[in-house]
C-alpha positions in Angstrom: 34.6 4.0 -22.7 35.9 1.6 -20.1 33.5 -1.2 -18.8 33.7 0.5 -15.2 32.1 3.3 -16.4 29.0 1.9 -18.4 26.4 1.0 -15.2 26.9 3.9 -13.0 26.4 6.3 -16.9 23.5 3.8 -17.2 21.8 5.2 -13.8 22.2 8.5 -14.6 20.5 8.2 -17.8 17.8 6.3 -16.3 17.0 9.1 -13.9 16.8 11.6 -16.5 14.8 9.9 -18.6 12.0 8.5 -15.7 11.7 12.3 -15.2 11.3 13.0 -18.7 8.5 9.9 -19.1 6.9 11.0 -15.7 5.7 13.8 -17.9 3.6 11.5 -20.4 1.2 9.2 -17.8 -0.5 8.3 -21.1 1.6 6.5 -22.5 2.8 4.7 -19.6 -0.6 3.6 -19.3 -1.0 1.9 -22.3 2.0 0.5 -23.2 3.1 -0.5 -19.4 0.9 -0.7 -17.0 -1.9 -1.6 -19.4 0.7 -3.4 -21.7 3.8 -5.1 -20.6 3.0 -5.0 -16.6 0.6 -6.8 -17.0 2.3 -9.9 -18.7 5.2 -9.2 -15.7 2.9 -9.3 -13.0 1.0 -12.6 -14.4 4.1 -14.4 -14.9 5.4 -13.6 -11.4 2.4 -14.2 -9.6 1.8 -17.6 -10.9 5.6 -18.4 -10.6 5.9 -17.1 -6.9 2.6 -17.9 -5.9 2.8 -21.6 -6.2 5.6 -21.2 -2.8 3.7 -20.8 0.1 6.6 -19.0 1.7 7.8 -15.8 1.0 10.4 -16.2 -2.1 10.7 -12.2 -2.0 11.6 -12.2 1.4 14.2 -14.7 1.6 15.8 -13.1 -2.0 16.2 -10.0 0.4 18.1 -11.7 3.1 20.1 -13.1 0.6 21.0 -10.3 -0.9 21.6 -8.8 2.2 24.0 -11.4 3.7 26.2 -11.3 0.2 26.4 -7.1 0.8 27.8 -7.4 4.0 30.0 -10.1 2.8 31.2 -8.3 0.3 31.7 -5.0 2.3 33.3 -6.5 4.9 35.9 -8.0 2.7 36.6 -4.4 0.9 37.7 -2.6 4.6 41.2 -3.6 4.0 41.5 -1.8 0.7 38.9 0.9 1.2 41.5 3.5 1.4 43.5 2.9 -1.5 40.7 1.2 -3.9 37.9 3.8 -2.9 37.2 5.2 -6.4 36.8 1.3 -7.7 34.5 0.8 -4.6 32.4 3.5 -5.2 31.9 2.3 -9.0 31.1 -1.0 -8.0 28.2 0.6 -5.5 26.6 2.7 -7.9 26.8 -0.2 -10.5 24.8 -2.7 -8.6 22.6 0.6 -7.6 21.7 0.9 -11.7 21.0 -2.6 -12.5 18.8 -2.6 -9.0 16.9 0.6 -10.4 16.7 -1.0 -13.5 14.9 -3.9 -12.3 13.0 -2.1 -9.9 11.3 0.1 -12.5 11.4 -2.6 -14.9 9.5 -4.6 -12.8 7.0 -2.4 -11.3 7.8 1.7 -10.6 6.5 2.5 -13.6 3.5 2.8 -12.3 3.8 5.5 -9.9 3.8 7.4 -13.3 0.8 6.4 -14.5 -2.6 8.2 -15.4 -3.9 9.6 -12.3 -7.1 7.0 -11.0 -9.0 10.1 -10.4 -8.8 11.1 -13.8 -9.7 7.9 -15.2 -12.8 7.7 -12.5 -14.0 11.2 -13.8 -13.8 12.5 -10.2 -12.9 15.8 -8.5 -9.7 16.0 -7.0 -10.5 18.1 -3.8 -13.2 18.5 -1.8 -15.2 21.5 0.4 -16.2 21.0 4.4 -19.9 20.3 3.7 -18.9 17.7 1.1 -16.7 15.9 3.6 -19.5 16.0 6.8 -22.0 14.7 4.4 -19.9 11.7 3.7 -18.6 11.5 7.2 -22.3 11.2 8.4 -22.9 8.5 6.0 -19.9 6.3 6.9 -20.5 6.8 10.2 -24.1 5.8 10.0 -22.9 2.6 7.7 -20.2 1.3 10.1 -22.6 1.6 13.2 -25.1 -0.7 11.1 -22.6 -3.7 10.0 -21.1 -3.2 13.6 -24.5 -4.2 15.0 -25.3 -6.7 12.7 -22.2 -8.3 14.0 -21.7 -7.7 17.4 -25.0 -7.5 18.7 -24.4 -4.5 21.3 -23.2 -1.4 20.6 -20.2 -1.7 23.7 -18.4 -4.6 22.2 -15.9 -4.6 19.8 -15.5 -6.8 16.8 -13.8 -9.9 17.3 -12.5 -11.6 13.8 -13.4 -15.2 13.3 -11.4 -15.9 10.5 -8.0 -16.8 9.8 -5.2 -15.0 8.0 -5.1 -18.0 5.3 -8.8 -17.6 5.1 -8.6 -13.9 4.6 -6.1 -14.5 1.2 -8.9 -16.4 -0.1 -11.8 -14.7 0.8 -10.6 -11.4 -0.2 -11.1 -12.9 -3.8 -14.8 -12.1 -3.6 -14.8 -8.3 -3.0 -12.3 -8.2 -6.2 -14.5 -10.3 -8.6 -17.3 -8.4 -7.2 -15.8 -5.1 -7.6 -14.3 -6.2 -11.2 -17.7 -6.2 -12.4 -18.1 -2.4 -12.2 -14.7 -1.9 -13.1 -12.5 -4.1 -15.1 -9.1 -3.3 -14.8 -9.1 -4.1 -10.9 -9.7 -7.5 -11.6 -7.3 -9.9 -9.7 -6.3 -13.2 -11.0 -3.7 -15.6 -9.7 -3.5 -15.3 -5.9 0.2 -14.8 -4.7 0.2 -13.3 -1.2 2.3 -14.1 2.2 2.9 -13.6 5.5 5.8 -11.2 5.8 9.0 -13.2 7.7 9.9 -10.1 8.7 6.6 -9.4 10.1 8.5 -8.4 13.7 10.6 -5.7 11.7 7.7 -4.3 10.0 5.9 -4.0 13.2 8.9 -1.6 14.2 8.5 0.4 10.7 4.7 1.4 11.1 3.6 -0.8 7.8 0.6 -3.6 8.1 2.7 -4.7 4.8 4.1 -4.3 1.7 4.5 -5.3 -2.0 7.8 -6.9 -3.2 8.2 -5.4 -6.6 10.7 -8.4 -7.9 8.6 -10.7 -6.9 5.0 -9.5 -7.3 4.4 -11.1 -3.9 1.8 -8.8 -1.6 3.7 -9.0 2.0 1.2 -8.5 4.8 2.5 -8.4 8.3 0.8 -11.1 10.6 0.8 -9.3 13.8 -1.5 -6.8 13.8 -5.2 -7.0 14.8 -7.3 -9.1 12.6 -10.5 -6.8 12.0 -8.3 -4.5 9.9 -6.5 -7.5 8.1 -8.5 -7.7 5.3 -8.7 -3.9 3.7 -4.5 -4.3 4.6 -4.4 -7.5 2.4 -6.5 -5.8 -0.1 -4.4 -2.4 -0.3 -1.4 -4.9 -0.8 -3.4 -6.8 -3.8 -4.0 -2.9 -5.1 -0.4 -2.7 -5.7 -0.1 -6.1 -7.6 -2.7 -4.9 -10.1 -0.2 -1.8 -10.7 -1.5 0.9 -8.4 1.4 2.3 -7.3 -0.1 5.3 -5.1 -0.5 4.5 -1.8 -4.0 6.7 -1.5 -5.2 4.5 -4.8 -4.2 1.5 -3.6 -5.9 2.6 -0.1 -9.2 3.7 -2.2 -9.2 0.1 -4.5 -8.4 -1.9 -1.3 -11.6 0.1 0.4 -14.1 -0.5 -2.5 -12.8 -4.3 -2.5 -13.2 -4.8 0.7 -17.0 -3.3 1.0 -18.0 -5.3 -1.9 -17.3 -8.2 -0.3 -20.3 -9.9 1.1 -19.0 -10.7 4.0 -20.3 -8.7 6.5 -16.9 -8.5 8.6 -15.0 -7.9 5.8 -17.2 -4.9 4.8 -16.6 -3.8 8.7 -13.1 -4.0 8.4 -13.3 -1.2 5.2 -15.8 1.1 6.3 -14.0 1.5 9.9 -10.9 1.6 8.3 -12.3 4.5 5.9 -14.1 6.4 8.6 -10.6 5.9 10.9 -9.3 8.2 8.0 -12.2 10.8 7.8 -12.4 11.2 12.1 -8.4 11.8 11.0 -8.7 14.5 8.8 -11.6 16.2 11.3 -9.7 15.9 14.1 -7.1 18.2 12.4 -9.6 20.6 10.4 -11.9 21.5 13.2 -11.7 20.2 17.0 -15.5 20.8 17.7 -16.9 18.8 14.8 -14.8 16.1 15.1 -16.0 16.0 19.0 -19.5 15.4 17.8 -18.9 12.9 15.1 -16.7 11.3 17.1 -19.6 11.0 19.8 -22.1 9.2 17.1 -19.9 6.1 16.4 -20.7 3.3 18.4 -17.8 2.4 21.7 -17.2 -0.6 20.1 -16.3 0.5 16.9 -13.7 2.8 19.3 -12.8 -0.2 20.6 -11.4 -1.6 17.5 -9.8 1.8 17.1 -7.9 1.8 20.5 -6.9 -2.3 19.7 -4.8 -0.8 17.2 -3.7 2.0 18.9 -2.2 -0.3 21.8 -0.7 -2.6 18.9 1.1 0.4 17.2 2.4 2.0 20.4 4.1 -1.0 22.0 6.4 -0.8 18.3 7.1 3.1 18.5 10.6 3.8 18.5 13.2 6.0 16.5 13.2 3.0 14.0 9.6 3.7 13.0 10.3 8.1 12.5 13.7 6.7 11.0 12.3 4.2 8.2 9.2 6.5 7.7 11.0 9.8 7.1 13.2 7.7 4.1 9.9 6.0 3.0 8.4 9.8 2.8 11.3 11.0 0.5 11.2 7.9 -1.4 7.4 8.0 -2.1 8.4 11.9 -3.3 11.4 10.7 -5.3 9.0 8.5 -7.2 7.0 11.3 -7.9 4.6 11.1 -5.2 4.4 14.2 -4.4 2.1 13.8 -1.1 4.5 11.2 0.9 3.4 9.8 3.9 0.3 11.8 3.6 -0.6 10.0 0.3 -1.9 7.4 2.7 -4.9 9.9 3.7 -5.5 11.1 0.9 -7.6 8.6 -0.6 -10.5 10.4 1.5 -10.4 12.7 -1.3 -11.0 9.9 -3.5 -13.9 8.7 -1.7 -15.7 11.6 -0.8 -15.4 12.6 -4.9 -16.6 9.1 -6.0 -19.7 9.2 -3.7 -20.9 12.5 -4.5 -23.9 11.3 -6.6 -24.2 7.4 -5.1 -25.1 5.5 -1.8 -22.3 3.7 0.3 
């Protein structure tokens, strides 16, 4: 076989046998995420880490810049070298799969976290009020031990550098009660392309070559720390977005920080006023009238944030990130987000928030 032919035989193969694997979540469990991802991740963290900048990020616009070079100096023999083009494409396409699962994917084909957690997977009506109430009832109280009056909304008096640091707490406090969401070796950053991700809809992401947890600086701060958190979810392996939204929750509320517990309860019971809102008008009407105004408040700071960045970038970037998530067996997209109220209400069931 010639040499040409080798990477772009090498991605097919890797396709077929990720959806072969995504069939044993067991094993992946042990051996990789349990196994060898964990020895990737350490190594990467304390590398990268030690840069206060983001490495990840500047590796991206690198890679970019040498693409365009690159196809910009093919448009002269595009029509008569096509076939050799295309090779070269897919090529760099298998070694950048390679790396990327390598490196990280694997995980979105790991043991479900609700079947390690013993939980249900769904959840009735009654089950969902119940813990709606509760939320409800819980936000209301840290939002008056820290504002003081019901009408104002929570102003964050911390900085983002502070947050990083802080966040530390809620994982070694949550670690206790569950071990493998223990976080070592801090390694997270401003996003330099905080502005673009503003335009895409994310508070952040995770770099998977890197290991770096990218958090966009430019969104409201009361929120900031359950976003840094989700982002430290995905460092510890958790590739599902509603996991990583459920570990960055618990993480967040077990820190004793009393506005860093705000920040995860009002970001959980954003999700549950969600999910009424579109299961029953009336119900959501009256819950909706028992949170305090300035818990609302918070809410409509991010609304106001999120709209001045909605354009056809946004449905664009979050209709490939959809089919992505699904390609990578995630077969919830977007929606995964949400659905780590399922988690929540199921892991509640038979304990106080």
């Amino acid at each position: 076989m010639q040499r040409k032919y080798i990477l772009p035989l090498f991605l097919l193969i890797q396709i077929v046998f990720l959806q072969v694997l995504s069939f044993f979540p067991g094993l992946i469990e042990r051996y990789y995420s349990n196994g060898l991802y964990v020895w990737i991740a350490k190594f990467s963290r304390i590398t990268f880490g030690f840069f206060s900048f983001s490495v990840g990020d500047i590796i991206y616009f690198g890679v970019i810049l040498v693409l365009i070079q690159w196809v910009y100096g093919q448009r002269k023999i595009w029509r008569t070298n096509w076939k050799a083009i295309i090779l070269k494409i897919i090529s760099f396409l298998s070694v950048f799969y390679f790396l990327f699962n390598l490196l990280w994917a694997l995980n979105y084909h790991r043991t479900p976290l609700f079947e390690k957690l013993n939980i249900e997977k769904d959840y009735s009506n009654a089950d969902l009020l119940r813990f709606t109430e509760e939320l409800i009832a819980k936000t209301n109280q840290i939002h008056n031990q820290i504002a003081k009056n019901k009408a104002l909304k929570v102003t964050f008096p911390y900085t983002q550098e502070q947050v990083f640091e802080m966040n530390l707490e809620g994982y070694q406090s949550l670690s206790k009660a569950f071990p493998s969401f223990k976080y070592e070796n801090v390694s997270i950053k401003k996003s330099l392309i905080s502005l673009p991700l503003s335009y895409m809809g994310f508070g952040g992401y995770l770099n998977p070559f890197t290991n770096e947890a990218q958090v966009n600086d430019k969104g409201p701060m009361y929120n900031f720390p359950t976003t840094v958190c989700h982002e430290m979810a995905h460092q510890l392996g958790y590739a599902s977005e509603s996991e990583a939204n459920f570990i960055g929750f618990l993480a967040s509320v077990k820190n004793e920080n009393l506005y860093f517990q705000y920040s995860g309860y009002s970001y959980a019971l954003r999700y549950c006023l969600h999910n009424w809102q579109i299961r029953d008008e009336k119900m959501f009407a009256i819950l909706h009238e028992k949170v305090n105004p300035g818990i609302l408040k918070n809410y409509e700071e991010s609304n106001a944030f999120w709209k001045q960045y909605e354009t056809f970038i946004e449905t664009g970037f979050q209709i490939f990130y959809d089919n992505f998530l699904k390609f990578n067996q995630q077969k919830d997209g977007m929606e995964g987000y949400s659905k780590f109220v399922n988690l929540m209400v199921n892991y509640y069931k038979d304990k106080p928030l």
